[in-house]
TORKOL-4160 file (C-alpha; in steps of 0.2 Angstrom, whole numbers, padded with zeros to 4 digits, m for minus):
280
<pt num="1" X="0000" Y="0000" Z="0000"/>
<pt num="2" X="0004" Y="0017" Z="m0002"/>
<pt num="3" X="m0003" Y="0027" Z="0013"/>
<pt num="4" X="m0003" Y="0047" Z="0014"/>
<pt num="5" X="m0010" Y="0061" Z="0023"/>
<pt num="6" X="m0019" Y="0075" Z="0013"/>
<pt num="7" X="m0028" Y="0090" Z="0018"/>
<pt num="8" X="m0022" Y="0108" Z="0027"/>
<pt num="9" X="m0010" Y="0110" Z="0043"/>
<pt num="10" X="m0022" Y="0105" Z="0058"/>
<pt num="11" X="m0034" Y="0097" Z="0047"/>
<pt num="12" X="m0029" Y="0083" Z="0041"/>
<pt num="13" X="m0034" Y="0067" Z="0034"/>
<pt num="14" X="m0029" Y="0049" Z="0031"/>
<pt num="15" X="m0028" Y="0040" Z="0013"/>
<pt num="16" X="m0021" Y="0029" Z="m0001"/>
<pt num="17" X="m0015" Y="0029" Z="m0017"/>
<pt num="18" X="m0024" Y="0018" Z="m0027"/>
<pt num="19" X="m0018" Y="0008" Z="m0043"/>
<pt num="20" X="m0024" Y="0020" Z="m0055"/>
<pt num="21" X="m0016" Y="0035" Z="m0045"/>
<pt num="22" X="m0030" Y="0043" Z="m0039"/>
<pt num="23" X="m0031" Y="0046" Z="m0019"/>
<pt num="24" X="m0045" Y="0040" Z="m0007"/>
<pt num="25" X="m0051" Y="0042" Z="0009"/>
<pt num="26" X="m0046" Y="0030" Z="0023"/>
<pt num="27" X="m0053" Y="0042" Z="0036"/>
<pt num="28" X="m0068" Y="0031" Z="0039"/>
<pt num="29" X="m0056" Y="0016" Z="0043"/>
<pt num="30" X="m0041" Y="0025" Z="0052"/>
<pt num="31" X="m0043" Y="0040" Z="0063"/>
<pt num="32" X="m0022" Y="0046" Z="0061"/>
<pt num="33" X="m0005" Y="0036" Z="0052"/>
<pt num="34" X="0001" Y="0036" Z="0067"/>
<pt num="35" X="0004" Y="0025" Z="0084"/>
<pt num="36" X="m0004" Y="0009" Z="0084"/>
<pt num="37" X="m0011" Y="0011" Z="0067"/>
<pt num="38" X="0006" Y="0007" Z="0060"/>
<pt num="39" X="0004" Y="m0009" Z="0070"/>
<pt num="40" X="0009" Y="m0021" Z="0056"/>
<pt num="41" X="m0009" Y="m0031" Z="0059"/>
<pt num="42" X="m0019" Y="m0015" Z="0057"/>
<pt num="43" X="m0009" Y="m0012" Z="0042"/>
<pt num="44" X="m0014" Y="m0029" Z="0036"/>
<pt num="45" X="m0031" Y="m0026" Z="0041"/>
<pt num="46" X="m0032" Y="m0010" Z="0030"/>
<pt num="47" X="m0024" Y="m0020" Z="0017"/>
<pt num="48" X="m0039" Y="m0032" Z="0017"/>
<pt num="49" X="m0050" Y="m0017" Z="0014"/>
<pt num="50" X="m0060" Y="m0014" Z="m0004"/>
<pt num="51" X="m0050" Y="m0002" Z="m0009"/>
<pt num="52" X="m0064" Y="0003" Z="m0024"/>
<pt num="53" X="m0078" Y="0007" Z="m0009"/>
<pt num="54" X="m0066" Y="0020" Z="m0002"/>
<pt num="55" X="m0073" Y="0038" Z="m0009"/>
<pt num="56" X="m0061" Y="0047" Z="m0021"/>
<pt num="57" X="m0053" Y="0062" Z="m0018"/>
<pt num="58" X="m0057" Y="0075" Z="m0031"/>
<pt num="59" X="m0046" Y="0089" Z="m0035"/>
<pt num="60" X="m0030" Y="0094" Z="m0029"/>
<pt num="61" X="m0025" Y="0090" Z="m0012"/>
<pt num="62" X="m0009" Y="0095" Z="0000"/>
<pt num="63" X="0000" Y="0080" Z="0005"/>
<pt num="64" X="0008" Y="0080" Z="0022"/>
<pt num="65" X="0021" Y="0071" Z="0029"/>
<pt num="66" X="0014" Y="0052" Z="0027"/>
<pt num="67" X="0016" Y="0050" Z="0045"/>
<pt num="68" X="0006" Y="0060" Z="0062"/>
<pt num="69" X="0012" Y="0061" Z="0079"/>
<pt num="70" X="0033" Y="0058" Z="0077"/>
<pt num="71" X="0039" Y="0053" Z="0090"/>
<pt num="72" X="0057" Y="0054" Z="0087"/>
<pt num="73" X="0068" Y="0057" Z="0069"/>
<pt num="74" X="0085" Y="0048" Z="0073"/>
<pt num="75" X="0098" Y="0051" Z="0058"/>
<pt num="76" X="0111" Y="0039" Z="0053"/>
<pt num="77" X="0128" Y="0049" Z="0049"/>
<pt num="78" X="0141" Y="0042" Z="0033"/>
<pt num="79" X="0133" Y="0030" Z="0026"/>
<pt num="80" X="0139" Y="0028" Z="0009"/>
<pt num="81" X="0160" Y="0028" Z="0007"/>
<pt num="82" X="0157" Y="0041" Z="m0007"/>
<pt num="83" X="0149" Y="0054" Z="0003"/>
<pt num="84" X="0160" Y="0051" Z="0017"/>
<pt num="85" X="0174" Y="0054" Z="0007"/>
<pt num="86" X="0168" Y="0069" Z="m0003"/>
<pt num="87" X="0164" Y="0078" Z="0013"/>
<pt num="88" X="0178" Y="0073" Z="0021"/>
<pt num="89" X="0169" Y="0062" Z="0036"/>
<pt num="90" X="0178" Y="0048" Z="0043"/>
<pt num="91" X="0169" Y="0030" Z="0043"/>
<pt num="92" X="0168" Y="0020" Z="0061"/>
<pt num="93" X="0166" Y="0003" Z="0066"/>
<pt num="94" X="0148" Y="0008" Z="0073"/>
<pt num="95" X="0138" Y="0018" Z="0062"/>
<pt num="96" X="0137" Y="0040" Z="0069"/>
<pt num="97" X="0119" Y="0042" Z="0075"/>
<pt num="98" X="0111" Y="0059" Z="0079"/>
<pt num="99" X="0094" Y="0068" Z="0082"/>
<pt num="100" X="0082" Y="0080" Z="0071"/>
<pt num="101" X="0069" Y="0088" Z="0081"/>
<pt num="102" X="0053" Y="0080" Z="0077"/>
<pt num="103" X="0045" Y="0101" Z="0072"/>
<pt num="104" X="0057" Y="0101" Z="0057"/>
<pt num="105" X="0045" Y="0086" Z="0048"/>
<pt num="106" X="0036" Y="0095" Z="0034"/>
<pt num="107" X="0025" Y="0088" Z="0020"/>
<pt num="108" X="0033" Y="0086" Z="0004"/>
<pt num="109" X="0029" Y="0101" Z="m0007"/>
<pt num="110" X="0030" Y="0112" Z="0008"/>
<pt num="111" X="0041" Y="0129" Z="0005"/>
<pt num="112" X="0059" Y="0124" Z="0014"/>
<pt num="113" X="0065" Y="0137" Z="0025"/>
<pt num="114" X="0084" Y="0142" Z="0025"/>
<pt num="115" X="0087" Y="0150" Z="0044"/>
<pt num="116" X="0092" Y="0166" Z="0048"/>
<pt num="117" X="0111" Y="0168" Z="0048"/>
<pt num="118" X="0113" Y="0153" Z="0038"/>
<pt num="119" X="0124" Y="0152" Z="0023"/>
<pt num="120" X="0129" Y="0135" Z="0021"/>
<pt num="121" X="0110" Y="0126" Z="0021"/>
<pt num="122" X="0113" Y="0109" Z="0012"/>
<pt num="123" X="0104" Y="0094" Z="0005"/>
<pt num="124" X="0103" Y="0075" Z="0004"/>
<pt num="125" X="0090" Y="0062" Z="m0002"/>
<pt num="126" X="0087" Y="0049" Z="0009"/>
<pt num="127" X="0078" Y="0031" Z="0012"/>
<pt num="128" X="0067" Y="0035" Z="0026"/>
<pt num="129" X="0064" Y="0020" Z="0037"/>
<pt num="130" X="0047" Y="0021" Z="0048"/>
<pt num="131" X="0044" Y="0011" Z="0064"/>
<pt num="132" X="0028" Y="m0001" Z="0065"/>
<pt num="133" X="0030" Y="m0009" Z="0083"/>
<pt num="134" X="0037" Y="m0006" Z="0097"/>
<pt num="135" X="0058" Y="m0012" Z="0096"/>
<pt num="136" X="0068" Y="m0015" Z="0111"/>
<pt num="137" X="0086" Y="m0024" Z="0110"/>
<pt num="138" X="0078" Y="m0031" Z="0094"/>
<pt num="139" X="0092" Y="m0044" Z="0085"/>
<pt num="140" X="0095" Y="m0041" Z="0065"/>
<pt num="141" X="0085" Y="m0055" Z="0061"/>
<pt num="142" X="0069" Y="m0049" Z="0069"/>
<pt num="143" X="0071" Y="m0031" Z="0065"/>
<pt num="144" X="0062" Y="m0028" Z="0049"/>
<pt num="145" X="0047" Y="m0037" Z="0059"/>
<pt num="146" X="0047" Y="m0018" Z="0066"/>
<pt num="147" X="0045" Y="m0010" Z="0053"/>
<pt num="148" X="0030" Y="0000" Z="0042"/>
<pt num="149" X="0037" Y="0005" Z="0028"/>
<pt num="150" X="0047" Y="0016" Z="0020"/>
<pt num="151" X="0047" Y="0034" Z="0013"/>
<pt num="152" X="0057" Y="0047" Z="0006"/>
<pt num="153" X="0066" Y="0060" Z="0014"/>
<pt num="154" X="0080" Y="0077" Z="0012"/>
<pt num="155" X="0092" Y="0076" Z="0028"/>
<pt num="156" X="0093" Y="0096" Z="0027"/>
<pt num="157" X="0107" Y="0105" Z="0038"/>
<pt num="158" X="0114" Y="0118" Z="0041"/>
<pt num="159" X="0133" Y="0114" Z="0040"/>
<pt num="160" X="0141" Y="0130" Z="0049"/>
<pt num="161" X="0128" Y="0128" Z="0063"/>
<pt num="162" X="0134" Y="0110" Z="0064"/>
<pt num="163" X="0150" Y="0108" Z="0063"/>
<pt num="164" X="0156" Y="0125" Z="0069"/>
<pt num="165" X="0144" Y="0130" Z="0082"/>
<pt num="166" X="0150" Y="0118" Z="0096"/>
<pt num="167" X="0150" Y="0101" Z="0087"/>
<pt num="168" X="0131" Y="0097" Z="0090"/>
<pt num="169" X="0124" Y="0091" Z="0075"/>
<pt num="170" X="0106" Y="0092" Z="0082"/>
<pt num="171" X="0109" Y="0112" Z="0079"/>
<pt num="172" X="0112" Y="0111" Z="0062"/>
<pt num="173" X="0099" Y="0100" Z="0059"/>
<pt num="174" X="0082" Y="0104" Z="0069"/>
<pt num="175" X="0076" Y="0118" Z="0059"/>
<pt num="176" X="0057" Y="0120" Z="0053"/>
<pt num="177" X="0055" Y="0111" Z="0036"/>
<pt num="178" X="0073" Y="0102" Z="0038"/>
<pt num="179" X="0064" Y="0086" Z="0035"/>
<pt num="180" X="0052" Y="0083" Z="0023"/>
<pt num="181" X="0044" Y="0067" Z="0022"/>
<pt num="182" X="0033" Y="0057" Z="0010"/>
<pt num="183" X="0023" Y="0060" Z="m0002"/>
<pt num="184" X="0018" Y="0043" Z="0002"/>
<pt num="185" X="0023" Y="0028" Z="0016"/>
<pt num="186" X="0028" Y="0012" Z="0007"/>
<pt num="187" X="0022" Y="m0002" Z="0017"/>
<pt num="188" X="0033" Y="m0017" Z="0018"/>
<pt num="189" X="0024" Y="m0028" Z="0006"/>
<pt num="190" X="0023" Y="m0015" Z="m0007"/>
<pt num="191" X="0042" Y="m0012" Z="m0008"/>
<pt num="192" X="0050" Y="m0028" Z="m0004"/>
<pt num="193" X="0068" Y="m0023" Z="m0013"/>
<pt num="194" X="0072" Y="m0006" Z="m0001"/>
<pt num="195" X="0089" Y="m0014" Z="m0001"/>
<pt num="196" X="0090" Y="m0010" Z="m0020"/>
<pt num="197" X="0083" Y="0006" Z="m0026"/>
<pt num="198" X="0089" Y="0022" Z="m0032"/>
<pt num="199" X="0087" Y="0037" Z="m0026"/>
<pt num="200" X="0089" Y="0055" Z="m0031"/>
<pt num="201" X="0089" Y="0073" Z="m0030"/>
<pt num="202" X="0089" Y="0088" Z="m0043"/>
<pt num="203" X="0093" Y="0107" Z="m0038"/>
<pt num="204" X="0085" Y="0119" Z="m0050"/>
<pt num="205" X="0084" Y="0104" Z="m0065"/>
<pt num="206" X="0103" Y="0098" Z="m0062"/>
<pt num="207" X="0106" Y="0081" Z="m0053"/>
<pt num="208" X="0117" Y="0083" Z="m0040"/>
<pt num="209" X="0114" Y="0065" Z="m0031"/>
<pt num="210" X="0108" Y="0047" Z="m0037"/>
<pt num="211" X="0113" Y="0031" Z="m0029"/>
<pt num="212" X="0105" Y="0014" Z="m0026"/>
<pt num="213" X="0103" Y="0010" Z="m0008"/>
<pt num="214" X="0112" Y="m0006" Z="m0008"/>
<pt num="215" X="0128" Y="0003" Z="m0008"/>
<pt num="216" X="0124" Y="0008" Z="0009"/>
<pt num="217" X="0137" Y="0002" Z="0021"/>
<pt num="218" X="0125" Y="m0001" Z="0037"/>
<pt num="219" X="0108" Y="m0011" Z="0031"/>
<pt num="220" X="0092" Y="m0005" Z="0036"/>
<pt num="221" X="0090" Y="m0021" Z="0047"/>
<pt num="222" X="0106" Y="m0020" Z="0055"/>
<pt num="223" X="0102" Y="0000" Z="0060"/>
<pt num="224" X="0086" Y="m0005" Z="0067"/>
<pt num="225" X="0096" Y="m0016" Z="0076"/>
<pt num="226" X="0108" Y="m0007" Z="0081"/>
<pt num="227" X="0099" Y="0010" Z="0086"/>
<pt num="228" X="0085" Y="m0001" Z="0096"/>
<pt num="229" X="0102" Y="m0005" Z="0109"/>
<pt num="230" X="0102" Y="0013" Z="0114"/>
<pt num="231" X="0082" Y="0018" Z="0112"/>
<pt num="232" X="0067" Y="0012" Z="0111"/>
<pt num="233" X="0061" Y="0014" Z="0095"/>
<pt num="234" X="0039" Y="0015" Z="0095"/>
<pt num="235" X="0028" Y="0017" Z="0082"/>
<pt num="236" X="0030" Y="0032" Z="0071"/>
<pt num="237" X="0048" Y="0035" Z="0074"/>
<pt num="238" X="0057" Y="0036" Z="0059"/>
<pt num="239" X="0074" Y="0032" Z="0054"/>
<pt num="240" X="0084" Y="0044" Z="0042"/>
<pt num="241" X="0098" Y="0029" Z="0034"/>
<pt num="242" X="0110" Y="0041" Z="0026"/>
<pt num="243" X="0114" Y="0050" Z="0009"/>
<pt num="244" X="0124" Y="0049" Z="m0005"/>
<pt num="245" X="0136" Y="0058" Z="m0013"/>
<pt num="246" X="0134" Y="0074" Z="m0020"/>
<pt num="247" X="0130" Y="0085" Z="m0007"/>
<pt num="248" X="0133" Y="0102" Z="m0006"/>
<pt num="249" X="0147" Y="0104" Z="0006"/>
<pt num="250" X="0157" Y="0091" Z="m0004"/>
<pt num="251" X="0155" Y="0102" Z="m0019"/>
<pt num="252" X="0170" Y="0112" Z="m0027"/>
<pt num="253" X="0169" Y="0123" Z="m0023"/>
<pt num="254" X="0156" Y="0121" Z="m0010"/>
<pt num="255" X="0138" Y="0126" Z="m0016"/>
<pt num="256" X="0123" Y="0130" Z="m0002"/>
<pt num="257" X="0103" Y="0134" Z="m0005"/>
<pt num="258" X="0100" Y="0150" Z="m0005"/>
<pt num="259" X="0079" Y="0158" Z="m0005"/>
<pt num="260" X="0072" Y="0152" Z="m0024"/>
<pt num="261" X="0082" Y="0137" Z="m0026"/>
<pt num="262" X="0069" Y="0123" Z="m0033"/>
<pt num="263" X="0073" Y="0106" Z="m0025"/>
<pt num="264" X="0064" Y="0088" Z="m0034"/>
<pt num="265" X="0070" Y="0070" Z="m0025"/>
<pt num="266" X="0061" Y="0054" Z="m0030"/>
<pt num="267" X="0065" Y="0038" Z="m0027"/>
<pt num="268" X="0059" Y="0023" Z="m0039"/>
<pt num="269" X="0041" Y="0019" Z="m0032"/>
<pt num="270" X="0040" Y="0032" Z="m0019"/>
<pt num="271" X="0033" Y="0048" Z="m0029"/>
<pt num="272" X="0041" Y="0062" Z="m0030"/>
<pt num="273" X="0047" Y="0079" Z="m0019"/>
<pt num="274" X="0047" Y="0096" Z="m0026"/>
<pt num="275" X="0048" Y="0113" Z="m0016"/>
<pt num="276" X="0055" Y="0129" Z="m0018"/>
<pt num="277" X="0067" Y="0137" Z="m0003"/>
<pt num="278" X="0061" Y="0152" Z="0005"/>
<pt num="279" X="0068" Y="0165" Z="0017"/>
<pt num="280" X="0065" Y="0160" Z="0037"/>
């Protein structure tokens, strides 16, 4: 399934995309994509639904971020050897984890905001990985049993607020807008090769990232894995895996968003993100 939000901030309302594209109404069968409706057996339990009694959606619709209620957005450092090396990042044994503040999640055509005093604001497509029950000390093998999907995402940061403002990446990474989700959630069953699939991003019609996934260095299994030794990890949380090459701080010479810069990331089955950047 593909499972998104629609509608205006405050008011809005779960759906699907259905198999000729068009988006319906799940609202009568899910109050909120979020906490225990990511359960796996309520997903399968909205899978079993007859997807052609669902009302149709007519006219054009803001999609949100594909999931409500976020609990925690926990980001995975290096983890490709290209964009380590570009931007000059040293690989460890154990993959670098940090925190996003779950306020910066925005939809995926939401205008993205570039902070005041900022002059090095980057980009980088991501696998987003999105937490379905409740993981605790979980092994590899058990871990994708936790999971609810997957959907796309842009790991935004500010690079002088996090490398040169105290070494807290949480600062250069929190602001409003600085994680854009969706437009969709791939459910597990849906996307059974996430370990395979490229992904990209354009800046004003020029690509400046594409990579498949299985060049990642840490596995989506093994992160689950791994982050649920140090946190529990509940329903909702998402997981940001890394991105490619190609970002701007590895640039030469280094090259940073600045207000009018049109982004578009997509990734092969999970739609597309397009937004332009505006100033905070």
């Amino acid at each position: 399934m593909r499972l998104v939000r629609f509608g205006d901030r405050g008011r809005e309302k779960p759906g699907l995309i259905d198999g000729q594209e068009r988006l319906r109404d799940l609202s009568e069968h899910v109050s909120a994509l979020s906490g225990e409706a990511l359960e796996p057996a309520r997903l399968a339990e909205i899978g079993r639904l007859d997807i052609s009694s669902l009302p149709i959606v007519d006219g054009a619709q803001r999609l949100c971020a594909p999931v409500a209620r976020i609990g925690k957005v926990i980001g995975v450092g290096p983890n490709y050897h290209e964009s380590a090396r570009l931007a000059g990042f040293k690989i460890h044994p154990e993959p670098t984890v940090f925190m996003k503040a779950p306020s910066a999640v925005s939809g995926p055509n939401d205008p993205i905001e570039i902070p005041r005093m900022s002059n090095r604001t980057d980009w980088g497509v991501e696998l987003a990985v999105v937490i379905g029950r409740t993981a605790k000390y979980v092994n590899v093998e058990q871990a994708m049993d936790h999971v609810a999907g997957f959907t796309l995402a842009n790991d935004l940061s500010e690079r002088s607020f996090q490398l040169q403002r105290g070494g807290q990446w949480f600062k250069g990474k929190s602001h409003d807008t600085f994680a854009p989700l969706g437009p969709w959630l791939v459910t597990r069953d849906e996307l059974k090769r996430y370990d395979d699939i490229t992904i990209w991003l354009d800046l004003n019609g020029e690509r400046m990232q594409e990579v498949s996934t299985s060049r990642m260095i840490f596995k989506v299994p093994y992160l689950v894995s791994y982050i649920s030794r140090f946190t529990r990890l509940d329903p909702g949380d998402v997981i940001l895996t890394g991105t490619p090459g190609g970002v701007g701080l590895s640039q030469d010479p280094p090259r940073f968003l600045t207000p009018g810069d049109r982004m578009t990331l997509g990734g092969e089955g999970f739609g597309t993100q397009d937004y332009v950047c505006i100033a905070s």
